[in-house]
C-alpha positions as CSV (number, residue, x, y, z in Angstrom):
1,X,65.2,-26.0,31.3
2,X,65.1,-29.1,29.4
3,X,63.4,-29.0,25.8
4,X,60.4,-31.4,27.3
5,X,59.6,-29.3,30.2
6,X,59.2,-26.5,27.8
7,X,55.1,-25.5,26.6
8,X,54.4,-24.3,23.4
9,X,52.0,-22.2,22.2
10,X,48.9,-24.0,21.2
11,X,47.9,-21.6,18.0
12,X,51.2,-20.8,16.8
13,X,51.7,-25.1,16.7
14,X,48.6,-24.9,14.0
15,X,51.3,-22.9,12.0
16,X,53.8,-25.5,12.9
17,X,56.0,-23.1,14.7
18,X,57.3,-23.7,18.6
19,X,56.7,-20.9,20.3
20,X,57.1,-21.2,24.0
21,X,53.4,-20.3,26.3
22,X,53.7,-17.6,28.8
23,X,49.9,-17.8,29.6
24,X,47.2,-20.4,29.7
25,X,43.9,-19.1,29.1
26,X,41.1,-20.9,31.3
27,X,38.0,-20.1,28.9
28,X,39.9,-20.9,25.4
29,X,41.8,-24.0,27.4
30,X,44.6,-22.9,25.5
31,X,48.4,-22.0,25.8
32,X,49.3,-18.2,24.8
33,X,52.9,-17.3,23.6
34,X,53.4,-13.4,24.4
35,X,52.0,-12.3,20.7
36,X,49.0,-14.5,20.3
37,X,48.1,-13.6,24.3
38,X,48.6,-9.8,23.5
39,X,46.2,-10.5,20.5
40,X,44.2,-12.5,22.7
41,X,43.9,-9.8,25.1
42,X,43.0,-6.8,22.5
43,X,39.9,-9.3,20.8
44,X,36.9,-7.9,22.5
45,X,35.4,-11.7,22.6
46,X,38.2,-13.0,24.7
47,X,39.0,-9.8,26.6
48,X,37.2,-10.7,29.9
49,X,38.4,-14.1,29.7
50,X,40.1,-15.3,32.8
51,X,44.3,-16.3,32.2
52,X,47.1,-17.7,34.2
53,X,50.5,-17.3,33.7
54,X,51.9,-21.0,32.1
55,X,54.2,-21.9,35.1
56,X,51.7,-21.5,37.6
57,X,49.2,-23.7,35.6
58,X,51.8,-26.7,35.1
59,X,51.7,-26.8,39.1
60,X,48.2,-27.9,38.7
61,X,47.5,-31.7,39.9
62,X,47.9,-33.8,36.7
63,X,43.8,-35.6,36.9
64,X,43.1,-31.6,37.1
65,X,45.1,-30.7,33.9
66,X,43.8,-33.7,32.5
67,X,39.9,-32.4,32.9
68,X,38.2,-30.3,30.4
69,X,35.7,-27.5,30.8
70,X,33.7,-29.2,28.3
71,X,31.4,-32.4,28.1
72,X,33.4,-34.7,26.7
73,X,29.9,-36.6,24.7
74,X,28.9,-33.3,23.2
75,X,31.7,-31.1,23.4
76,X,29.9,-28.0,24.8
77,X,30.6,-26.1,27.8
78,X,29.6,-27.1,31.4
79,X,27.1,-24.9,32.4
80,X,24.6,-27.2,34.7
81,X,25.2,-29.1,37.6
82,X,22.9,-32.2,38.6
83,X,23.1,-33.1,42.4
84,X,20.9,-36.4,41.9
85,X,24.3,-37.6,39.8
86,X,26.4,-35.2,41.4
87,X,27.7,-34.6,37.6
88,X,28.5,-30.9,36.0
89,X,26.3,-31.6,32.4
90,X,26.1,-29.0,29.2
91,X,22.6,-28.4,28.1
92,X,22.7,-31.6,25.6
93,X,23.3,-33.7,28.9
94,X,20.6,-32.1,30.4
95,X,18.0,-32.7,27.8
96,X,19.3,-36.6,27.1
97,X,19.9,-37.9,30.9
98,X,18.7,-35.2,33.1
99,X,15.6,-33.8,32.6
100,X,13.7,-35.6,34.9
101,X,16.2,-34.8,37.5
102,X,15.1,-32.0,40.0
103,X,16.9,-29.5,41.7
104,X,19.3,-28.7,38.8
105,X,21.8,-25.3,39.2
106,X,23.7,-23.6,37.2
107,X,27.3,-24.3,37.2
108,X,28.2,-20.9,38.5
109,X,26.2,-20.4,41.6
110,X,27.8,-23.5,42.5
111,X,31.6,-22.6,41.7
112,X,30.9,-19.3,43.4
113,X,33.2,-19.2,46.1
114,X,34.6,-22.4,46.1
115,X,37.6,-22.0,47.3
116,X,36.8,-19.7,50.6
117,X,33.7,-22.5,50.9
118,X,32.6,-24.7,53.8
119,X,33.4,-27.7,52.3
120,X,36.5,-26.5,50.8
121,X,37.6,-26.0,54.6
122,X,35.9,-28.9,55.8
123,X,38.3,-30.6,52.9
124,X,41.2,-28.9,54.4
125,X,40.8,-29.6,58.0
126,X,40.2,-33.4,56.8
127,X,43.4,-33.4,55.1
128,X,45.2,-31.9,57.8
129,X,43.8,-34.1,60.6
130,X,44.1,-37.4,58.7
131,X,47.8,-36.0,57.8
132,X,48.3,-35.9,61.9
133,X,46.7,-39.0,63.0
134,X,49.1,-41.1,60.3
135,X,52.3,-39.0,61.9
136,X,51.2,-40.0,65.4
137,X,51.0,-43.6,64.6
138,X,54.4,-43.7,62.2
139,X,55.7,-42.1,65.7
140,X,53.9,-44.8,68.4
141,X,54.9,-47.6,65.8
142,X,58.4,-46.6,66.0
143,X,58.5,-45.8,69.3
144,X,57.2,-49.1,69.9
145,X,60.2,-50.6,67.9
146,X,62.4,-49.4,70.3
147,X,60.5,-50.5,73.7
148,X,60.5,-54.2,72.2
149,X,63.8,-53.9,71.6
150,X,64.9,-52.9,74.9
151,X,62.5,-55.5,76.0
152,X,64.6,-58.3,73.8
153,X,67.5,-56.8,75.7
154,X,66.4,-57.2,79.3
155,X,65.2,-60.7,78.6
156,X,68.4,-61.3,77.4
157,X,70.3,-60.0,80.9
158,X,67.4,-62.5,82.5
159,X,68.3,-65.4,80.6
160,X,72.2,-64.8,81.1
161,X,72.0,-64.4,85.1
162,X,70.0,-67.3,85.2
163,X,72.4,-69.0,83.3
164,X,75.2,-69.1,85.7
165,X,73.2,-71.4,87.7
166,X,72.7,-73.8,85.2
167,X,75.0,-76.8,83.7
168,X,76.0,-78.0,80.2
169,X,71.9,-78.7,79.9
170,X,71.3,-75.9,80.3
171,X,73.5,-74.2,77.3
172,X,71.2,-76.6,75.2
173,X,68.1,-74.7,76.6
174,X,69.4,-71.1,76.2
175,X,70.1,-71.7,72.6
176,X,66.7,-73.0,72.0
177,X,64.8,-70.1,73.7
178,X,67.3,-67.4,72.3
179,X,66.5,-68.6,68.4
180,X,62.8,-68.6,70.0
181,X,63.1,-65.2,71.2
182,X,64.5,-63.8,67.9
183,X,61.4,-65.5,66.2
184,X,59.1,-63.2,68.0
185,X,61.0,-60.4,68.4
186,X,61.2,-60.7,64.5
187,X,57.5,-61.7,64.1
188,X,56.8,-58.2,66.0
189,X,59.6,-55.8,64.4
190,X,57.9,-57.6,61.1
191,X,54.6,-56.8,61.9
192,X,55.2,-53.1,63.1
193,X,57.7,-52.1,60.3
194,X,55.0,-53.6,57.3
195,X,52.1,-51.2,59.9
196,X,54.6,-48.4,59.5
197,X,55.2,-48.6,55.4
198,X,51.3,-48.8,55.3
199,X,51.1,-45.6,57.5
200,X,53.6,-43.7,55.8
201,X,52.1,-44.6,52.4
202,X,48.6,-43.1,53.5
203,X,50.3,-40.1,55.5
204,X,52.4,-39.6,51.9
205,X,48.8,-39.7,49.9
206,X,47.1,-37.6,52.8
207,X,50.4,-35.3,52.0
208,X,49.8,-35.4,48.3
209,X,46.4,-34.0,47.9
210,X,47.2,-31.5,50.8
211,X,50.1,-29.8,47.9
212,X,47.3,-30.7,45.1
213,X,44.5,-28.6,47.3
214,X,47.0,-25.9,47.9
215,X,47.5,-25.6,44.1
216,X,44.4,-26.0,43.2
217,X,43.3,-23.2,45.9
218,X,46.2,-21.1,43.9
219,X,45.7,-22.1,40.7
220,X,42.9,-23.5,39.4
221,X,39.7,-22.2,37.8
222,X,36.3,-22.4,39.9
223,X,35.1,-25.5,38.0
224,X,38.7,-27.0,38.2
225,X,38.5,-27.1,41.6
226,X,35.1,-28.2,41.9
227,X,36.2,-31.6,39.7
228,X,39.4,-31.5,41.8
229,X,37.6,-30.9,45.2
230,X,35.1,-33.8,44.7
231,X,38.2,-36.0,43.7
232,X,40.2,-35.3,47.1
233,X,37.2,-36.0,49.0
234,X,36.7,-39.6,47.5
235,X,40.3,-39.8,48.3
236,X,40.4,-38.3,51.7
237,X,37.4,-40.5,53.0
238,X,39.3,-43.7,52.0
239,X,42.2,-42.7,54.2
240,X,39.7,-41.6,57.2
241,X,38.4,-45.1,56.4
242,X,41.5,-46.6,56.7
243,X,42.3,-44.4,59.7
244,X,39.1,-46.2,61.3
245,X,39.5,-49.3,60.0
246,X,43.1,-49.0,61.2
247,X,41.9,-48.3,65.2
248,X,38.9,-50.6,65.5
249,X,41.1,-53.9,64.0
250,X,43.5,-54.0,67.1
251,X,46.5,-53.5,65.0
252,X,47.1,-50.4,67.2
253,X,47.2,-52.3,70.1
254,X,50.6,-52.2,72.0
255,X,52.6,-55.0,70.9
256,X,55.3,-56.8,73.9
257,X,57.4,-59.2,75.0
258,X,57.4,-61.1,78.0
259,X,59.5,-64.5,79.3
260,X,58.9,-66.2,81.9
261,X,61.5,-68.1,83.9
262,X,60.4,-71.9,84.5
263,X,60.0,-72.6,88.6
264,X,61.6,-75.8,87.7
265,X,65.4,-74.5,86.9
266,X,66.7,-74.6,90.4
267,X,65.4,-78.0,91.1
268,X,64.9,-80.0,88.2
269,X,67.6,-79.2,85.3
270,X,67.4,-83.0,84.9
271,X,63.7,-82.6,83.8
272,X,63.6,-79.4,81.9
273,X,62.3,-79.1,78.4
274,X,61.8,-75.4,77.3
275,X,63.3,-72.4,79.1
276,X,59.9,-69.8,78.8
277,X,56.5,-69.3,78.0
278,X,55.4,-67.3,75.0
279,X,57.2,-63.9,74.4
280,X,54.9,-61.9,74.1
281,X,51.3,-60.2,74.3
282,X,49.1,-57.8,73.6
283,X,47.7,-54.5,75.0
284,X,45.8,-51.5,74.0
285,X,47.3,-48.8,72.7
């Protein structure tokens, strides 16, 4: 294990000695080396206090290490939560910005249960079908890719059987609508393959906060997840958004090719100027 993946113990650092953490204690929000946490575990004020072992809380999303069980303006504990804000407040907070606010809890009715809670399974099963719907497009885009291709192809066999009927003019004419063809042919693969990187970035977010959730649901405290449950929500309904956004804007809709052979070829070379109409148009999806 390299020297920078290794934790320390927080109290035996005041000492100035490195002593690697075996435990992370969720009350104390501090690292444990095997003395300090057997010391730690005998102290009648921390005996009841809730640990976890120091590997399982690195795999904690990094905004959930990041949060504190404490108010950050006052440095006391969390122990109210304000739905009119929809903020977790100490008492301090609660007598400067919220005491005119009704319907104030206490922190721990609301953290109780979190994890086997409705919305923690509504949170899930949003994760999960937002995570499907981007797969399903990657797949149609791609699959599309290949249709238009094949399309490309065929048009291809069309121009060169009708070119065997044609003269010297006509080599002019093919030339012109093949660099045509390969304009839209590359507008479209363009178009799908920047589609696709967009929907694989949101299907690797969507895929992201599923892990985060699952750790969390392993991992974290009660109030950790509560912080980290309202943050994969915000998160989720952007990529439902985008997932909405994504099916009412007509990007979705199928994407071809089509050429058109001039009626003019057989009986007027002479006067021919283009060799198609446009290549391609649009369907729904």
């Amino acid at each position: 294990m390299a020297t920078s993946d290794i934790q320390f113990c927080n109290l035996c650092k005041e000492d100035d000695v490195n002593n690697a953490a075996i435990t992370w204690c969720t009350d104390c929000e501090t690292l444990l080396c095997l003395d300090c946490d057997k010391h730690h575990f005998r102290n009648k004020s921390s005996k009841q206090h809730k640990t976890l072992p120091s590997n399982d809380y690195k795999k904690l999303p990094d905004f959930i290490l990041k949060n504190k069980n404490r108010c950050p303006d006052h440095n006391q504990r969390y122990e109210l939560y304000c739905p009119n804000h929809s903020d977790a407040c100490c008492f301090q907070c609660f007598t400067e910005k919220h005491h005119n606010c009704k319907d104030i809890k206490r922190l721990p009715d609301i953290l109780k249960d979190m994890k086997s809670s409705a919305s923690m399974s509504r949170l899930e099963k949003d994760l999960s079908d937002a995570k499907e719907n981007f797969e399903s497009i990657a797949y149609y885009l791609k699959g599309r890719l290949s249709t238009i291709l094949n399309h490309k192809t065929n048009k291809i066999e069309e121009i060169y059987l009708m070119r065997k009927s044609l003269n010297e003019h006509f080599d002019k004419l093919e030339q012109k609508t093949m660099e045509e063809l390969d304009v839209e042919h590359t507008k479209l693969e363009t178009k799908i393959k920047k589609l696709i990187n967009q929907v694989e970035v949101k299907r690797s977010h969507v895929k992201n906060n599923q892990e985060d959730l699952a750790k969390m649901k392993s991992f974290a405290t009660d109030l950790q997840m509560f912080i980290g449950i309202q943050e994969i929500e915000n998160m989720t309904t952007e990529e439902i958004g985008y997932l909405q956004k994504l099916t009412q804007s007509g990007d979705l809709d199928e994407l071809d090719m089509e050429l058109k052979i001039s009626s003019d070829i057989t009986s007027a070379l002479q006067n021919l100027t283009c060799f198609g109409n446009r290549f391609c148009y649009f369907g729904s999806m």
